[in-house]
ROMAR-630102 format. One record per residue (C-alpha): x negated, y, z negated. Coordinates in nm, 3 decimals. Layout:
+---------+---------+---------+
|    east |   north |      up |
+---------+---------+---------+
|       X |       Y |       Z |
...
+---------+---------+---------+
This chain:
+---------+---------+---------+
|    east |   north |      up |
+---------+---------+---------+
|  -0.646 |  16.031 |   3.956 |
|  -1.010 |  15.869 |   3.905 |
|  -1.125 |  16.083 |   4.165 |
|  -0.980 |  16.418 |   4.020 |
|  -1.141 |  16.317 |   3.733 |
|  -1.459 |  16.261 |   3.872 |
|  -1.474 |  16.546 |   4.044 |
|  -1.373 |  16.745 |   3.755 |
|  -1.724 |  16.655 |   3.563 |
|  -1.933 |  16.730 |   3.820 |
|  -1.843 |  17.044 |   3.837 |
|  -1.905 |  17.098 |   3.516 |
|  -2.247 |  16.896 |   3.514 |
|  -2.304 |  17.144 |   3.857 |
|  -2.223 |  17.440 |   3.625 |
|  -2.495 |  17.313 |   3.324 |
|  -2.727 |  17.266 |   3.615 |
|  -2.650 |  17.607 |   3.764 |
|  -2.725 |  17.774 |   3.441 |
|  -3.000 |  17.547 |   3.367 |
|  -3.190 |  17.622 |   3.681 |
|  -3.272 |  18.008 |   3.498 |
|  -3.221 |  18.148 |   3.856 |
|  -3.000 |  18.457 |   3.759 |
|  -2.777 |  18.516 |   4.080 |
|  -2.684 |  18.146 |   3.980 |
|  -2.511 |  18.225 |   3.652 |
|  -2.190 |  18.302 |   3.791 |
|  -2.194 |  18.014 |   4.008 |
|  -2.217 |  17.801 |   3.633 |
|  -1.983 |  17.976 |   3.493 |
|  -1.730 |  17.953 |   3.818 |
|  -1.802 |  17.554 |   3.861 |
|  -1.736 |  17.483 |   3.432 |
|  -1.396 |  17.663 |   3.510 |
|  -1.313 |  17.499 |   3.781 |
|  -1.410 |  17.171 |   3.594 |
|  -1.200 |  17.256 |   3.303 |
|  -0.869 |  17.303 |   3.547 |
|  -0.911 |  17.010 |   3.749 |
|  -0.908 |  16.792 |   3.387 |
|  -0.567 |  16.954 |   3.333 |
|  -0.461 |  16.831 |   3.684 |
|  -0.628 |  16.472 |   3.622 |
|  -0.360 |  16.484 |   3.277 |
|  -0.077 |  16.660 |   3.516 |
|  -0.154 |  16.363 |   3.778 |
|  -0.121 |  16.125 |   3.486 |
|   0.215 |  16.268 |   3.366 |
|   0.358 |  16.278 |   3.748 |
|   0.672 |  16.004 |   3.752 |
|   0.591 |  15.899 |   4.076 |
|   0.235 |  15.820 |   4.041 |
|   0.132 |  16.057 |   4.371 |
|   0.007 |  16.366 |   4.154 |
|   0.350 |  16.561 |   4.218 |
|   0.298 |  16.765 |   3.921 |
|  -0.033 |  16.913 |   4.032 |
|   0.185 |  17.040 |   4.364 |
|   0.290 |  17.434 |   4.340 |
|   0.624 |  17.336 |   4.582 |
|   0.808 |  17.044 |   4.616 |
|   1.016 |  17.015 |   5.020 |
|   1.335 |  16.804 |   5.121 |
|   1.145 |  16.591 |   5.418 |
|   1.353 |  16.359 |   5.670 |
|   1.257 |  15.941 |   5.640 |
|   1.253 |  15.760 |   5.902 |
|   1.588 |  15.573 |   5.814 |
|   1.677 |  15.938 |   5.798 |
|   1.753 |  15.983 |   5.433 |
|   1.639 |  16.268 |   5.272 |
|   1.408 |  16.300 |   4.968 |
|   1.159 |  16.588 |   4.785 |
|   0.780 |  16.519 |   4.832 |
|   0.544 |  16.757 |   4.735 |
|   0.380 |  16.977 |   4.978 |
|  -0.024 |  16.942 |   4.903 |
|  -0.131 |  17.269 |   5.070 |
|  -0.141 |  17.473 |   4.732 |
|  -0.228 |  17.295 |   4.375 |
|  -0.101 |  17.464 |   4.018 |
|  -0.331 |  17.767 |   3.913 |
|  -0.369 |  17.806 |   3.513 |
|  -0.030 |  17.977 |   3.470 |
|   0.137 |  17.666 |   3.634 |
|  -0.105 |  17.412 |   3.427 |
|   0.053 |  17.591 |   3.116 |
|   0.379 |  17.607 |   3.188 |
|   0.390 |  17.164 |   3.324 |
|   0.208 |  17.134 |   2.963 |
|   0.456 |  17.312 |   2.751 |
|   0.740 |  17.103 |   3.015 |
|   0.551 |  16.783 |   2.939 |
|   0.491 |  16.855 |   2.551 |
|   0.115 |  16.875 |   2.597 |
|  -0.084 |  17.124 |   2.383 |
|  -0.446 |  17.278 |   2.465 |
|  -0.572 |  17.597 |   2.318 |
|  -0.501 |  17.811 |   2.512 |
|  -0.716 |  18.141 |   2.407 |
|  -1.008 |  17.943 |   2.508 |
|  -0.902 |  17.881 |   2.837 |
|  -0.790 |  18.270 |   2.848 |
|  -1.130 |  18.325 |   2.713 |
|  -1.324 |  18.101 |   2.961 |
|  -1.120 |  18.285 |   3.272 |
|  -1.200 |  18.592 |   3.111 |
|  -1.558 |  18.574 |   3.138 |
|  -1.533 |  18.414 |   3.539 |
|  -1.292 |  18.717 |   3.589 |
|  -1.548 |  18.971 |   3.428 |
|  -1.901 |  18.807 |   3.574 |
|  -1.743 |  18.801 |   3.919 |
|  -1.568 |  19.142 |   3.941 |
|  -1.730 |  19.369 |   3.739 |
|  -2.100 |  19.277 |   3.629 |
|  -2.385 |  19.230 |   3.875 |
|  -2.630 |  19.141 |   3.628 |
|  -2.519 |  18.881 |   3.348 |
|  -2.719 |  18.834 |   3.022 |
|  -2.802 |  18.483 |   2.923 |
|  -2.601 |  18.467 |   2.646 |
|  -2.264 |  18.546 |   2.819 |
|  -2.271 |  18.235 |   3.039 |
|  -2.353 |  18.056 |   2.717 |
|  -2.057 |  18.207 |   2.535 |
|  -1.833 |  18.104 |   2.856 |
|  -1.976 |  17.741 |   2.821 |
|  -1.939 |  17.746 |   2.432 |
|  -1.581 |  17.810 |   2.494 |
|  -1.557 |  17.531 |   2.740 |
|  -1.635 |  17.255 |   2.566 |
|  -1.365 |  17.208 |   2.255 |
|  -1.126 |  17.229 |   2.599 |
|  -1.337 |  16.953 |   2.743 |
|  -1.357 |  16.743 |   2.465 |
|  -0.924 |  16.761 |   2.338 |
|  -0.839 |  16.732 |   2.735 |
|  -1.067 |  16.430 |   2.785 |
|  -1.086 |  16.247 |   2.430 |
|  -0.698 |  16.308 |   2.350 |
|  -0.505 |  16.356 |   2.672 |
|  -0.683 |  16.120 |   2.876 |
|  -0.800 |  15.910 |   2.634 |
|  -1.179 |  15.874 |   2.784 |
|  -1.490 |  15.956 |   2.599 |
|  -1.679 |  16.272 |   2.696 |
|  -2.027 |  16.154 |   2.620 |
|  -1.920 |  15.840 |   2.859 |
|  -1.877 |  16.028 |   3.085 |
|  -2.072 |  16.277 |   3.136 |
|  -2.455 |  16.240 |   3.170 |
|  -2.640 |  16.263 |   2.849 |
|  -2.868 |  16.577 |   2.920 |
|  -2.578 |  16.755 |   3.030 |
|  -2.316 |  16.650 |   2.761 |
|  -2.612 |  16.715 |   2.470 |
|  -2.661 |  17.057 |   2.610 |
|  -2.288 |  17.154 |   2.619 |
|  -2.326 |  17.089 |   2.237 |
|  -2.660 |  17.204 |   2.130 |
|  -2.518 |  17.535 |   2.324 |
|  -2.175 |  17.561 |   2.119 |
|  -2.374 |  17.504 |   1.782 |
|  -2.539 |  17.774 |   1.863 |
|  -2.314 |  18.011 |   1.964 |
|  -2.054 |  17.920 |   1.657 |
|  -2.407 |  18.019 |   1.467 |
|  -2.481 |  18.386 |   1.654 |
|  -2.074 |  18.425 |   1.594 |
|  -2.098 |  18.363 |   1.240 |
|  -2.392 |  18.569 |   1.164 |
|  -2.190 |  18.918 |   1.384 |
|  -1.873 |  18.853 |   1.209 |
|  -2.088 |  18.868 |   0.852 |
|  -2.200 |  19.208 |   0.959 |
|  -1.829 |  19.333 |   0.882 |
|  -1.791 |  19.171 |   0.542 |
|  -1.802 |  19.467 |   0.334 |
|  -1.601 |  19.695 |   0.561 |
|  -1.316 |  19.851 |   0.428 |
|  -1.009 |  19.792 |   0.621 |
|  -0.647 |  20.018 |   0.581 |
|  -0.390 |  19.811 |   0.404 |
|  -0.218 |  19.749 |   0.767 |
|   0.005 |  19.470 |   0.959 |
|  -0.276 |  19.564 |   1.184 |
|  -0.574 |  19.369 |   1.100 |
|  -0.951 |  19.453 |   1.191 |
|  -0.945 |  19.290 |   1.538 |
|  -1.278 |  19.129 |   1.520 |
|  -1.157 |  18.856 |   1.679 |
|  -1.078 |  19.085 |   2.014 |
|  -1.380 |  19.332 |   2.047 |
|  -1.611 |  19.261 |   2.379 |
|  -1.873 |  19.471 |   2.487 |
|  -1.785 |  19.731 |   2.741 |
|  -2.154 |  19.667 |   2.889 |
|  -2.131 |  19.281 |   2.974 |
|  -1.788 |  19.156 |   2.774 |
|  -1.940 |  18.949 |   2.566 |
|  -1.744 |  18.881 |   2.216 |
|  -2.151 |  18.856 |   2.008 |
|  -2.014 |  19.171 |   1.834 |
|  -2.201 |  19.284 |   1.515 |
|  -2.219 |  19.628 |   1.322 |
|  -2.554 |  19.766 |   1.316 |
|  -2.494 |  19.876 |   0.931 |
|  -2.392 |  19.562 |   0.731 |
|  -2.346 |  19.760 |   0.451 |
|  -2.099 |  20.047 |   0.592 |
|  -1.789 |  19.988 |   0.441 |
|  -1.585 |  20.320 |   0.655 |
|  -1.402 |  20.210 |   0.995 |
|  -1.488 |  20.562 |   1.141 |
|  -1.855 |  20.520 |   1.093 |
|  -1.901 |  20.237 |   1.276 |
|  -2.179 |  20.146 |   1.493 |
|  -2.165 |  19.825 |   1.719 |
|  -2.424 |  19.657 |   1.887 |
|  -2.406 |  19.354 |   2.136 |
|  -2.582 |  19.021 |   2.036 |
|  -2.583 |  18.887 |   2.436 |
|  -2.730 |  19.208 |   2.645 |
|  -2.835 |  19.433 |   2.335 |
|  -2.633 |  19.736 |   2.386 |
|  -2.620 |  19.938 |   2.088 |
|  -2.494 |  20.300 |   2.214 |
|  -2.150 |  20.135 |   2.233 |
|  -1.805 |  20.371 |   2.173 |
|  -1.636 |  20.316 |   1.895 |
|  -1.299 |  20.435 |   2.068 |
|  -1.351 |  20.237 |   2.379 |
|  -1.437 |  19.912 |   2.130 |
|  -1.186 |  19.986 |   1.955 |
|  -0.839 |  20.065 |   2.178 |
|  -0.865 |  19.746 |   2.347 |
|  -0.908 |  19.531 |   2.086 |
|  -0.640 |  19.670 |   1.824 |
|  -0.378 |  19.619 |   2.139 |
|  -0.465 |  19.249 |   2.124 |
|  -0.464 |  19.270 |   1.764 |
|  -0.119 |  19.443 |   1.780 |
|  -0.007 |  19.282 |   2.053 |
|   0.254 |  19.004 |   1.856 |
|   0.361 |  19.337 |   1.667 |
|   0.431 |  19.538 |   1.970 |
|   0.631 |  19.273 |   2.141 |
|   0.856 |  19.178 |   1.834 |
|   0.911 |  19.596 |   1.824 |
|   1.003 |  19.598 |   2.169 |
|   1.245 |  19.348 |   2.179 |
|   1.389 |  19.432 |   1.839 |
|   1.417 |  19.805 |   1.862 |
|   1.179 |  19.886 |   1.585 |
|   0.843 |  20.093 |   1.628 |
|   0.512 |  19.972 |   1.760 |
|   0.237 |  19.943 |   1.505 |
|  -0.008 |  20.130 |   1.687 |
|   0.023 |  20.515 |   1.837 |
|  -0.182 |  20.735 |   2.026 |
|  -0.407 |  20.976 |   1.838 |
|  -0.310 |  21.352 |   1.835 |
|  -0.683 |  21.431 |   1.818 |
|  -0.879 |  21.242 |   1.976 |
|  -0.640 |  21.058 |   2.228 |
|  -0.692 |  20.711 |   2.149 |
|  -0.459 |  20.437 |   2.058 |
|  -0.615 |  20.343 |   1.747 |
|  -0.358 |  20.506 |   1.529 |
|  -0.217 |  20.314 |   1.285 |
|   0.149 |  20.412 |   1.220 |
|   0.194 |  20.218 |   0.867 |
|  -0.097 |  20.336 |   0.736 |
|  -0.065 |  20.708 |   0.923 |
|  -0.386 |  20.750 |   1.039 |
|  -0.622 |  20.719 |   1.325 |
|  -0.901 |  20.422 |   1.267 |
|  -1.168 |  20.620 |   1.494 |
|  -1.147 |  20.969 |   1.438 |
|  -0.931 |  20.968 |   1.097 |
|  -0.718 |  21.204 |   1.213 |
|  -0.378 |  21.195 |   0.987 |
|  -0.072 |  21.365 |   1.053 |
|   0.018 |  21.592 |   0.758 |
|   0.294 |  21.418 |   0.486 |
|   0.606 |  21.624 |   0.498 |
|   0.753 |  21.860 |   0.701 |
|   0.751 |  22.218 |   0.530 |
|   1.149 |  22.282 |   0.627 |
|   1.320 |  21.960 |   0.567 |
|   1.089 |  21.727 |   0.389 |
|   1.112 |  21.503 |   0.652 |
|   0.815 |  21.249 |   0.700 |
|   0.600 |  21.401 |   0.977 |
|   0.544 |  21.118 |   1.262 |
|   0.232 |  21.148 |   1.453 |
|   0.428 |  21.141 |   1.786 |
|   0.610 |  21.444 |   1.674 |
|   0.294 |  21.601 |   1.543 |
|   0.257 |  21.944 |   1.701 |
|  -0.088 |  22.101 |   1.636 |
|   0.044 |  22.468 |   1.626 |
|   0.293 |  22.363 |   1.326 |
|   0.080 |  22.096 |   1.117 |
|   0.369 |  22.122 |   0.862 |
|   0.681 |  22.083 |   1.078 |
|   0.816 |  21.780 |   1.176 |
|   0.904 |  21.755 |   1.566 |
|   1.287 |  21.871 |   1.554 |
|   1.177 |  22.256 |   1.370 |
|   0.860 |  22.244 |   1.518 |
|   1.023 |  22.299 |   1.884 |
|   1.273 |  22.512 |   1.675 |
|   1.012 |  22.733 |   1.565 |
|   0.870 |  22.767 |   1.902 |
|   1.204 |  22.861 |   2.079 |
|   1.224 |  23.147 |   1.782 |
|   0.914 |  23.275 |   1.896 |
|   1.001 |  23.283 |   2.266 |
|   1.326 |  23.415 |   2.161 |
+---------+---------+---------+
């Protein structure tokens, strides 16, 4: 287990030094080695946890092997160790919390850096490493009951949080640039907690207008690579699914409907059903139908009859084929 451990900080010392070094291609080597750093703590506490002090629970299969008196027992077969899905699932087995959007959060950015982004602004990797490091700390300080700064060297350990105090600071000052927005009264809240940029996924989000108070007239710009010609749709659909996402599954399961639609008019799933209208064009499906006073729903919207509901709006177009 001491050697898990110790392995697991220098990666992540390897990863401060990669970033460190300001040598570009090496930012997704930092960002890949603080990840890697951050799963093999959650093995050292899986190894800890294991009942037969041999690391089982860091294993992906356990296989009946033969002794030599010819009895038969499980051992673990060591070709293949738990990926973050396992470590999650042994945690929840073992009672063990973590916070788990950061982790998401941190895989998120090695996922994005390495697949889709040749080029990564400074202040991604730092975002990546800012999310690190309240992992670091609960894993290390409660789990396995070791001190970080201990631990780690002190240039490297000071860095990882000069670098978070930072980035809670740039975070603060983009979410303030939404204060006076005006939000629909919806179970869907503004998802500022889910946009990214399209450009280089960082979450340094801010509005380019503090004082715009309409959803519709939004303009974003991105604190980490600067983008500020950013789609408001394309910011938008993405994050109102993670927003919605709690709401969607409880409709699923239950039966009932899912808070968020596509958009008749501009095509988009930003539209709101509670609130009936779309958050990025402001489309809004007309109230009643014309025949039967129904409620008109926007997936039964039909743009030839904007004041039928769905059931006479196909009845009026089979009259007119008729």
């Amino acid at each position: 287990m001491d050697k898990l451990l110790r392995n697991a900080i220098d990666s992540i010392e390897v990863g401060v030094e990669d970033f460190q070094s300001n040598e570009g291609r090496r930012a997704l080597s930092a960002v890949r080695n603080v990840h890697a750093g951050v799963l093999l703590l959650c093995k050292t506490v899986l190894w800890q946890h294991s009942p037969d002090g041999e690391g089982s629970l860091i294993y992906i299969k356990m296989e009946p092997k033969k002794r030599a008196d010819g009895k038969i027992e499980w051992q673990p077969n060591k070709n293949k160790t738990v990926d973050a899905f396992d470590i999650k699932a042994r945690y929840k087995l073992l009672g063990l919390t973590l916070d788990w959007t950061k982790l998401e959060e941190l895989t998120k950015h090695r996922n994005t850096i390495e697949h889709l982004y040749l080029t990564t602004p400074e202040a991604v990797v730092k975002e990546a490493l800012a999310n690190a490091l309240p992992l670091i700390n609960t894993i290390m300080r409660d789990q396995l009951k070791t001190n970080p700064e201990q631990e780690f060297r002190t240039e490297c350990w000071t860095f990882l949080l000069n670098n978070a105090d930072i980035f809670a600071e740039i975070e603060k000052e983009c979410a303030a640039t939404f204060e006076k927005l005006q939000w629909p009264e919806s179970e869907v809240g503004f998802p500022i907690e889910h946009l990214s940029c399209t450009n280089c996924g960082s979450s340094l989000i801010r509005q380019q207008d503090p004082d715009n108070t309409t959803p519709i007239e939004i303009e974003f710009a991105c604190r980490a690579c600067g983008e500020d010609s950013l789609d408001l749709g394309e910011m938008m659909e993405p994050a109102l699914a993670s927003e919605a996402a709690g709401l969607a599954y409880i409709a699923m399961t239950d039966g009932g409907e899912p808070p968020i639609a596509s958009c008749y008019e501009c095509g988009q799933e930003t539209y709101l059903i509670d609130v009936g209208q779309c958050v990025v064009c402001d489309a809004s499906a007309p109230g009643e139908c014309g025949v039967c006073g129904e409620a008109i729903h926007v997936n039964d919207y039909n743009e030839s009859y904007p004041g039928l509901c769905g059931y006479h709006a196909h009845q009026a177009e089979r009259a007119e084929r008729d």
